[in-house]
Every structure is written in structure tokens, then in C-alpha cells.
Backbone bond lengths (Angstrom), bond angles and torsions (degrees), N, CA, C in turn:
res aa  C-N    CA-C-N  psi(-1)  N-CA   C-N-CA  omega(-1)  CA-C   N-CA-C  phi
1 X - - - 1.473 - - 1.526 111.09 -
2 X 1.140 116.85 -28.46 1.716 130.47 168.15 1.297 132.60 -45.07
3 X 1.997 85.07 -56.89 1.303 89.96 172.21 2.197 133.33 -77.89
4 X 1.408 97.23 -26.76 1.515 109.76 159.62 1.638 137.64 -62.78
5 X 1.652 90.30 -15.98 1.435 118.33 163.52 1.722 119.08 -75.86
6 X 1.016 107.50 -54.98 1.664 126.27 162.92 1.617 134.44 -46.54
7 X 1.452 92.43 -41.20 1.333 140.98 -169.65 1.893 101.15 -79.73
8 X 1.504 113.91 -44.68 1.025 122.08 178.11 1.874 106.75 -89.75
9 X 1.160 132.40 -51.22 1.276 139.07 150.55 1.755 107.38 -21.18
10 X 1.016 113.28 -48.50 1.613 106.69 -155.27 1.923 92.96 -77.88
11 X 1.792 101.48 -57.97 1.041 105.73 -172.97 1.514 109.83 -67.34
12 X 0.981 130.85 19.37 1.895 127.12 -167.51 1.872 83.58 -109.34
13 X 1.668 101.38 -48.79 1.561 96.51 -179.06 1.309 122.33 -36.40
14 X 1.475 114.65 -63.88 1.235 149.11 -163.18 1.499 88.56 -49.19
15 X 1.753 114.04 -80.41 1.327 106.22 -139.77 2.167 97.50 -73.31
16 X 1.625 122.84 -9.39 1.651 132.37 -172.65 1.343 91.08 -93.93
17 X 1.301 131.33 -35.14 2.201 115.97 -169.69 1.231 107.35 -59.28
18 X 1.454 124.60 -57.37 1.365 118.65 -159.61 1.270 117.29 -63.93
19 X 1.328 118.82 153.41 1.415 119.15 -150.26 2.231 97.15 -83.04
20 X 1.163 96.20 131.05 1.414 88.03 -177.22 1.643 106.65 -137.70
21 X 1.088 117.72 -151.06 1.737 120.69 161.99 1.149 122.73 -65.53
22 X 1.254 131.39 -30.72 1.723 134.43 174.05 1.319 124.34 -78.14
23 X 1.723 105.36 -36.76 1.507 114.91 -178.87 1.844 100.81 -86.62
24 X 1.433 101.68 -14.37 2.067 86.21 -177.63 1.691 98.57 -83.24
25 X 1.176 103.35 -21.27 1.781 105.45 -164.40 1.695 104.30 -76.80
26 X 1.523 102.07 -37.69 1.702 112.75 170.81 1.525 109.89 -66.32
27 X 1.076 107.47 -52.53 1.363 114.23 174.01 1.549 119.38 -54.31
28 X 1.354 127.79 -44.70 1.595 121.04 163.63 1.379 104.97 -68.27
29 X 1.145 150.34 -48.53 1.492 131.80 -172.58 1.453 103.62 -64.88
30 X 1.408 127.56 -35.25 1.172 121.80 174.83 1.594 124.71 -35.02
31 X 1.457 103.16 -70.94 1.608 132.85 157.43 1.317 92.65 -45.03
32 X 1.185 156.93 -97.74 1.188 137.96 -158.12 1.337 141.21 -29.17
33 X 1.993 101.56 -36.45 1.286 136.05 -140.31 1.407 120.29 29.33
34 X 1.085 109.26 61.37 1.288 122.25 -160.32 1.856 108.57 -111.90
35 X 1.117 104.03 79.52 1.901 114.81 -159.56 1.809 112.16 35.42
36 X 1.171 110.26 38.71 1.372 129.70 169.18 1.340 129.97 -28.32
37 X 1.895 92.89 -30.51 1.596 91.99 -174.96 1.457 115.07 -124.38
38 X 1.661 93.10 9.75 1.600 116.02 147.56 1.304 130.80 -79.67
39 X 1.493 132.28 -18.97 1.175 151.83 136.21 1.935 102.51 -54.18
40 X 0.785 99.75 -72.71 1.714 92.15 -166.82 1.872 103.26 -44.23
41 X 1.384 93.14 -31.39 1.799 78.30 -176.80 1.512 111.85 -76.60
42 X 1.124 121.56 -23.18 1.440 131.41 -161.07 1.799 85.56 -69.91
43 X 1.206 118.78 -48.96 1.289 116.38 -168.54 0.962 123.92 -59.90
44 X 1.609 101.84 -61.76 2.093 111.22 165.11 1.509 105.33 -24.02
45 X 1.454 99.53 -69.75 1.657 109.37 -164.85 1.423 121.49 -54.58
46 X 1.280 116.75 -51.47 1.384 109.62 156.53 1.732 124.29 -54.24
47 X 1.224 113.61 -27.54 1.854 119.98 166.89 1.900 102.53 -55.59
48 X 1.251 107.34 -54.81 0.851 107.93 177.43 1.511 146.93 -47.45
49 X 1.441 90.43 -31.84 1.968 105.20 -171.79 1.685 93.03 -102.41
50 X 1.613 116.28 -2.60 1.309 98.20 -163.85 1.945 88.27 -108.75
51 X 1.195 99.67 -26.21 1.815 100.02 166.13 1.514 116.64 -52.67
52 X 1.273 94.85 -62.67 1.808 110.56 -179.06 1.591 103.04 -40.65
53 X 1.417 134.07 -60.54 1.258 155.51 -151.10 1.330 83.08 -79.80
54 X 1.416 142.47 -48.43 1.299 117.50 -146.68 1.962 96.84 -116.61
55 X 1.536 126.32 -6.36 1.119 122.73 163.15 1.696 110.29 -72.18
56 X 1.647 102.03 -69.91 1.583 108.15 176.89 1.677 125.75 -44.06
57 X 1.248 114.98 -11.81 1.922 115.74 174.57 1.289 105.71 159.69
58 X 1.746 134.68 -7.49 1.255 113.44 -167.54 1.302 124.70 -75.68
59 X 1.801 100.08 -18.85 1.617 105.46 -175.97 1.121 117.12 -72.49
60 X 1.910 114.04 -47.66 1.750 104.71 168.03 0.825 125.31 -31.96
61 X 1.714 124.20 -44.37 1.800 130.01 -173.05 1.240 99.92 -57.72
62 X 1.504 122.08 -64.56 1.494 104.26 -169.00 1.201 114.68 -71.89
63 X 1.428 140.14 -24.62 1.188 152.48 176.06 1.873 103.92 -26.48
64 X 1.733 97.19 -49.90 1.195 93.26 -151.58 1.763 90.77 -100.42
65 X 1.088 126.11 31.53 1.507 108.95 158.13 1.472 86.00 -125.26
66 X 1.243 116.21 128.56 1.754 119.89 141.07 1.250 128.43 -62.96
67 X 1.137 132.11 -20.25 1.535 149.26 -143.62 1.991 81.44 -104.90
68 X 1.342 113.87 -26.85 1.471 97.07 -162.95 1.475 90.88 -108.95
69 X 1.182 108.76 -16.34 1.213 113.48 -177.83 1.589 126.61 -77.63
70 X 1.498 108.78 -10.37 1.270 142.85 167.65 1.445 120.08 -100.24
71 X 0.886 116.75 -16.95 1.583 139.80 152.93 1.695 109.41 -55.47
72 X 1.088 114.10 -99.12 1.264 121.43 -178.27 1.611 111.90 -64.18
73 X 1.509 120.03 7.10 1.488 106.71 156.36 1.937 101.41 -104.52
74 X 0.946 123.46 -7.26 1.372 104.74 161.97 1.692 115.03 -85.11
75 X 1.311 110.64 -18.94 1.790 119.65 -152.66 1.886 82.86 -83.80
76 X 1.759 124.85 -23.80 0.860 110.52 -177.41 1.523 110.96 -104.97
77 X 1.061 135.47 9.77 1.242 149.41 158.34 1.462 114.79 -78.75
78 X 1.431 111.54 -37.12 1.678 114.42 178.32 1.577 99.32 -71.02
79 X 1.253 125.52 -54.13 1.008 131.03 -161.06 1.772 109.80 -78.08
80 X 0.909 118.64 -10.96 1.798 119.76 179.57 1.069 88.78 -93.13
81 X 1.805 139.21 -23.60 1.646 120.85 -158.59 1.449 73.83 -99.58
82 X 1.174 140.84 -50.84 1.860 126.75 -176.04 1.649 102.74 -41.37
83 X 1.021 115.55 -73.65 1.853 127.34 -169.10 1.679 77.37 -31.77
84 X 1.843 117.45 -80.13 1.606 119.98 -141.18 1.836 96.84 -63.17
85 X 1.085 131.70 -8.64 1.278 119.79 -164.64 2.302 85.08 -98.43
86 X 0.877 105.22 -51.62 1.857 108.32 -175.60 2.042 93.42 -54.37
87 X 0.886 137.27 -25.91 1.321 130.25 -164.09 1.207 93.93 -107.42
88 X 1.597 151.79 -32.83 1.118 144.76 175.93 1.575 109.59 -70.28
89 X 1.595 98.56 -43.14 1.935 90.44 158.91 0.608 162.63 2.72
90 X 1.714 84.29 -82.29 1.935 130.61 -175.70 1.605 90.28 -70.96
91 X 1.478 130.34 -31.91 1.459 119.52 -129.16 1.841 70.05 -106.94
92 X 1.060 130.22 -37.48 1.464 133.07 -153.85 1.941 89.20 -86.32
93 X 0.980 131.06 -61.79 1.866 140.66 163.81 1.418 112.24 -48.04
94 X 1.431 129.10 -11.47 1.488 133.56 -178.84 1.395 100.82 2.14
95 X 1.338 127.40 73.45 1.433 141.47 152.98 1.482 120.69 -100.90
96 X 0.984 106.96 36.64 1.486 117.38 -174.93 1.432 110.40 -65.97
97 X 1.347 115.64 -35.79 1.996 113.97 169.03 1.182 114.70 -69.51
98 X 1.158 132.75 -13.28 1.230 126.15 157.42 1.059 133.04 -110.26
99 X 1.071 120.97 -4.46 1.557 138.68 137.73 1.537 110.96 -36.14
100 X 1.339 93.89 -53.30 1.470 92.90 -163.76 1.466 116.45 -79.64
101 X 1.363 127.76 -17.35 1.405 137.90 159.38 1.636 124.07 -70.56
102 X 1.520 109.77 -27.72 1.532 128.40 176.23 2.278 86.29 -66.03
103 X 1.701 97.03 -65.38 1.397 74.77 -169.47 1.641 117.46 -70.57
104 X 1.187 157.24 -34.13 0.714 148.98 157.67 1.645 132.99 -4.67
105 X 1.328 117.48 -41.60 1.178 151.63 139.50 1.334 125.64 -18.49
106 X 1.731 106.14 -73.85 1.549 119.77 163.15 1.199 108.08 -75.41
107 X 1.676 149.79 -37.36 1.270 125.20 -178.04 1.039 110.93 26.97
108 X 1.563 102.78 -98.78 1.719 122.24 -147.00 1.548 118.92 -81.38
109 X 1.236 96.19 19.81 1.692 104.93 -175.96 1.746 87.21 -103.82
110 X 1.297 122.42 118.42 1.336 131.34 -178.58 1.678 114.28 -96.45
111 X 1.789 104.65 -32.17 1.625 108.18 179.83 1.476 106.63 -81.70
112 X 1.353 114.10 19.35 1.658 121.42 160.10 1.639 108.32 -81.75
113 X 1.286 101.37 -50.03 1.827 117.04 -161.35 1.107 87.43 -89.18
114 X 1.643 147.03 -20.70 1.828 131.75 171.34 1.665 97.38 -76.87
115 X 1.289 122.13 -40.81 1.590 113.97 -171.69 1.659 106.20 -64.70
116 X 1.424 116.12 -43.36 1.349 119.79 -159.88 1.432 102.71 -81.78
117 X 1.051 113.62 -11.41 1.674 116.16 -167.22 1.718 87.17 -88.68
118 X 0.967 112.02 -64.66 1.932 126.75 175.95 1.322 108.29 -27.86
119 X 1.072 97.93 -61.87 1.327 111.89 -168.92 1.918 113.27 -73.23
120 X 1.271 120.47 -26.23 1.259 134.73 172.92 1.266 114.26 -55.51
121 X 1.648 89.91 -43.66 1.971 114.67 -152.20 1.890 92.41 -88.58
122 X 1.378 135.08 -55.49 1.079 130.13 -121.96 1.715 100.05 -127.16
123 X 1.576 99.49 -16.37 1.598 102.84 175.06 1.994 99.46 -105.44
124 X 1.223 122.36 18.37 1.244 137.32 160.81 1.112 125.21 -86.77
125 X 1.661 120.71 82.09 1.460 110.67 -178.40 1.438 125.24 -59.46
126 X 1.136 121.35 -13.48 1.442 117.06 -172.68 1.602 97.31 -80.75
127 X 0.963 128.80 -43.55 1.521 125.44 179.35 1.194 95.99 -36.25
128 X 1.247 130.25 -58.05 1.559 130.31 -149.50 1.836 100.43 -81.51
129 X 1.419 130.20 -21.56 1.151 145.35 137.17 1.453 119.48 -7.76
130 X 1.422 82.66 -94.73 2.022 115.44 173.80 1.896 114.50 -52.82
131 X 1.816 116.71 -24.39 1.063 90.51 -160.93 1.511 88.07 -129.61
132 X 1.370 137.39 -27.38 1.590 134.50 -174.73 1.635 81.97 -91.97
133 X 1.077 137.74 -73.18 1.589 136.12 -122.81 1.960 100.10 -84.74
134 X 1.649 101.23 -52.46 1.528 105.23 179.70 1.728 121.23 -82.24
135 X 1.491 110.33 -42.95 1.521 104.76 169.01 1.544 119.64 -86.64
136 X 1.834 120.27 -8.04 1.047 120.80 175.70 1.627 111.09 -81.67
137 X 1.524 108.38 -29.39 1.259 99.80 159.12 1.677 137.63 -87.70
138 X 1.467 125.34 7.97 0.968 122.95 179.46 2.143 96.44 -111.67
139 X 1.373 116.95 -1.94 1.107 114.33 169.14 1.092 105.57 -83.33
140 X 1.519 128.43 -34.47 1.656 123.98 -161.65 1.521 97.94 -85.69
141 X 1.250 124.27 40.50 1.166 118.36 173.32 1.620 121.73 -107.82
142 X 1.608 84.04 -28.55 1.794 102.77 175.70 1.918 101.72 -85.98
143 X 1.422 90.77 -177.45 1.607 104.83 -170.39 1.497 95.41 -141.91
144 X 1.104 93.92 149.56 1.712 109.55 164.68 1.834 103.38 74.73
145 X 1.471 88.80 -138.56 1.429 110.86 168.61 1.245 125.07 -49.79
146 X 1.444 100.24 -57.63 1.620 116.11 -177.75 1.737 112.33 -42.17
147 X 1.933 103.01 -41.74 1.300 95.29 173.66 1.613 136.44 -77.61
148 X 1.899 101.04 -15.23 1.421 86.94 169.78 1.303 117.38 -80.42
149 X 1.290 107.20 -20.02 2.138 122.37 176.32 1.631 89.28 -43.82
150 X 1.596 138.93 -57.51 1.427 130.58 -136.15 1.764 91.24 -88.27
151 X 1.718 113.81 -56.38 1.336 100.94 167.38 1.434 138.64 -51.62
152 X 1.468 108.18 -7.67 1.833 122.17 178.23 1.589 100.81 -82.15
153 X 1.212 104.51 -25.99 1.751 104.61 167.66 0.894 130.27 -111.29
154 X 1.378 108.35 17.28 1.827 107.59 174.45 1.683 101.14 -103.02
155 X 1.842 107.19 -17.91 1.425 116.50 172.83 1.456 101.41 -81.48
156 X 1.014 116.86 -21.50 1.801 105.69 -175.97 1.430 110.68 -75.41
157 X 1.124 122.68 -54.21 1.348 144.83 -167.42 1.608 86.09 -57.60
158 X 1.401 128.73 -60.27 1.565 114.29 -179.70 1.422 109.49 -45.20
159 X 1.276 126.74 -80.13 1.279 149.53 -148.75 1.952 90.40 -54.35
160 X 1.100 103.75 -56.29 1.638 94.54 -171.98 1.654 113.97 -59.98
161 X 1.711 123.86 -33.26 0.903 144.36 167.73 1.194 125.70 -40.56
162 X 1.475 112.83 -53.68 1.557 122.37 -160.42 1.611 96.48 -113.79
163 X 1.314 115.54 -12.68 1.739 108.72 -178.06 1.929 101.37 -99.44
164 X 1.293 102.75 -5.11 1.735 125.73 176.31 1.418 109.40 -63.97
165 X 1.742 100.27 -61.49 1.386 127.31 -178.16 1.135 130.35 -69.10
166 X 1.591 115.94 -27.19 1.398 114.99 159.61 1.417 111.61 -66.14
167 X 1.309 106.00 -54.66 1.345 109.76 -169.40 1.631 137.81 -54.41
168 X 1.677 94.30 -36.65 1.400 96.56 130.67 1.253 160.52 -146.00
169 X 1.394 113.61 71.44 1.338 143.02 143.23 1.890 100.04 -56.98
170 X 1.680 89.69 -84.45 1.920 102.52 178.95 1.415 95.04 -26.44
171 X 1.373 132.24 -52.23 1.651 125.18 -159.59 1.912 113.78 -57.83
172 X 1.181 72.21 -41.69 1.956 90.16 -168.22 1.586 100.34 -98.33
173 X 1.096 134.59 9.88 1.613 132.87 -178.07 1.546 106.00 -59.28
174 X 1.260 137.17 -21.33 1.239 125.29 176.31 1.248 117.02 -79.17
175 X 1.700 120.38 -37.34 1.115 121.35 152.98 1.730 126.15 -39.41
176 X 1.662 91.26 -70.46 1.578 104.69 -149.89 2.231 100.04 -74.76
177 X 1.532 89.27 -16.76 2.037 89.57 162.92 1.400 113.36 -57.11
178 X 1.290 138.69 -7.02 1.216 112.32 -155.63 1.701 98.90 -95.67
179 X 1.467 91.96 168.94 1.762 85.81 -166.84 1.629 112.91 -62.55
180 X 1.283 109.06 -40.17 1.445 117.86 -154.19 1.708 96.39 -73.20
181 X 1.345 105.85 -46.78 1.684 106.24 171.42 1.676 119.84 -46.63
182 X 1.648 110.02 -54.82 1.314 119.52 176.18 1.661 110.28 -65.66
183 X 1.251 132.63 -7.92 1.244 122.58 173.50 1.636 113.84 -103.82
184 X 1.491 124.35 -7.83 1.187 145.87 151.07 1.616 116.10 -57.61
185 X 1.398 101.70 -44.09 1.467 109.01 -169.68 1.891 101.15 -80.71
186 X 1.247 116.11 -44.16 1.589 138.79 175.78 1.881 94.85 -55.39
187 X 0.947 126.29 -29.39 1.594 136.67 -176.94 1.644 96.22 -79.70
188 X 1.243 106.72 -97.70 1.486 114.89 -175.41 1.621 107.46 -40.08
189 X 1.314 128.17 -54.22 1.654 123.05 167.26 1.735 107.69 -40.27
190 X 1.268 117.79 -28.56 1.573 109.70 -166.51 1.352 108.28 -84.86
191 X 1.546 116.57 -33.73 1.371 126.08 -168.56 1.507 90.34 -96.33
192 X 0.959 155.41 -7.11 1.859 147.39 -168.38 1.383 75.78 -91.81
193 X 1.531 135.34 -64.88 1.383 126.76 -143.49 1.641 90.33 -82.44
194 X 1.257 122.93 -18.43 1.637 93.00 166.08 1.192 136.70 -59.68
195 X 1.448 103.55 -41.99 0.967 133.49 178.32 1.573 137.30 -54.18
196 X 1.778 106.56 -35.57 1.045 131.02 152.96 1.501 108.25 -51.86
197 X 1.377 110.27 -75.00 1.628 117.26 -167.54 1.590 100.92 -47.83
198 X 1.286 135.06 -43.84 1.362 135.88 175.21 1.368 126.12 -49.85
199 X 1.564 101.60 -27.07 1.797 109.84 178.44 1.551 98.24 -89.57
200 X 1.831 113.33 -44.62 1.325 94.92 164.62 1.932 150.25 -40.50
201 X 1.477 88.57 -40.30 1.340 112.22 -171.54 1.711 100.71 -85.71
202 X 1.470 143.48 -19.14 1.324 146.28 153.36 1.529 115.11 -69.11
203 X 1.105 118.19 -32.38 1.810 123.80 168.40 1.804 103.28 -74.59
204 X 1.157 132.50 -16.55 1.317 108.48 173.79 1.124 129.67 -84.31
């Protein structure tokens, strides 16, 4: 049971580390400190219901249509070239000082950072990719125990991940605020999400 636990941990890392749409969106509230670790939960939690759904039966379902399964690998290809084209923008408009006074403003409005987080997490087809289709199908492989052991670590691996990343982002925010850094980071975020959509669009 240890080892399917571990087993799910390692692979939860793998498919939540790389920098994608959830971790850049955690990652700017971070730098902001802008309810940062209210965003990180929104994420876990949604990792969570979308693991469960896709270990316990959701992946077979899609498994067995291609047609949908080709669906949500283009819906997440459109949407990583939207994210990489809005961050190449920012990086091309280097308005980041006033950026940073516009947000300042909203701070303390939190049902901003629950919508945007939602909306980051749940109108992102590739999420649903990475967490019902690829770990829901390598969970539905075990039985019994063993399989809730692999989904107990595909939820861990989130939760340590994204409550990691706020925490330090917020740590290093004096650093990682500065413009020239945040338009570095808006660079590499633009080309990662190409890059993604490119592995997507060769797997179909």
C-alpha cells in the first residue's frame, strides 16, 4: 500500500511541477501576496475532485470516446496559445508599474482571486488532461486499497506543490516584484505554454 502511495506522489509531482496555467496564476498572487494561499487551495481542491473523478471511472469514460478525447486536447491547446499569447503581451507592454498599482487596489477583494483561480483551473482543458485522463488512467490500474493509496498521492503531491508555491513566491516577492524579473518570468511562462500546446498538438 506504500508503495502505490509513493507511486502516486511522484507521478502527481511530475504531471503539477511544470510550470503551466495554475502554477503561473499561483505564482502571480504569490508575488503579489495577494490571498495567495487562497488561490493555492482553490487549486489543490479542484486537483482533487478532478483526481478522484478520473482515478475512480472518469478516465475509462473518456478513454473510450476519441472524438472527446480530441476535443479537450485541442480545447487545451487553444487555450495554452491564449494564456502564452496574454503573457507575451504583458512582456511586449512592460507595464508592470502600473500594473502593480491597478492591482494594489483590488488586493482585498478575494471573490476576484476565487473567480480567476476557477476559472484558470476548470476552463483549462489540459488540466483535465494531466489529472482525470493521464493519472485517472494510470490509477485505474490498481484495485482495492492500493488504489485509494495512489490517489492519496496524487492529492498530496498537489497540496504540497501549490501551498509550496505560494509560499514561496510571497517569500521572494521583493525579489521576483521587480519589473525586469516579472517580465522574464511573463517570457519563459509564454514559451513553456507553447511548448506544452506543441507536445499536445504531436500526441493527436
Amino acid at each position: 500500500m506504500f508503495s502505490p502511495l509513493l507511486q502516486g506522489l511522484f507521478l502527481g509531482g511530475s504531471m503539477i511541477i511544470p510550470l503551466g496555467a495554475q502554477n503561473s496564476h499561483v505564482l502571480n498572487h504569490g508575488i503579489k501576496k495577494n490571498h495567495h494561499f487562497l488561490a493555492a487551495s482553490i487549486c489543490m481542491l479542484c486537483d482533487v475532485v478532478l483526481i478522484a473523478l478520473g482515478v475512480f471511472g472518469g478516465a475509462k469514460l473518456i478513454a473510450t470516446s476519441p472524438t472527446l478525447v480530441t476535443v479537450i486536447s485541442w480545447g487545451g491547446i487553444l487555450f495554452l496559445c491564449g494564456y502564452a499569447v496574454l503573457s507575451f503581451r504583458q512582456a511586449w507592454l512592460n507595464s508592470y508599474n502600473s500594473a502593480h498599482e491597478k492591482a494594489e487596489k483590488t488586493n482585498k477583494r478575494p471573490w476576484l482571486v476565487i473567480a480567476s483561480t476557477l476559472a484558470v483551473t476548470l476552463l483549462n482543458p489540459h488540466v483535465y488532461l494531466d489529472t482525470v485522463l493521464i493519472l485517472g488512467s494510470v490509477g485505474g490500474q490498481f484495485q482495492g486499497h492500493e488504489k485509494i493509496a495512489f490517489a492519496i498521492g496524487t492529492m498530496l503531491a498537489s497540496m504540497l506543490w501549490f501551498y509550496s508555491l505560494a509560499g514561496a513566491a510571497a517569500k521572494m516577492s521583493p525579489w521576483l516584484n521587480q519589473a525586469k524579473v516579472k517580465r522574464i518570468i511573463d517570457i519563459l511562462v509564454g514559451l513553456i505554454m507553447c511548448a506544452i500546446a506543441w507536445t499536445l498538438f504531436n500526441s493527436l
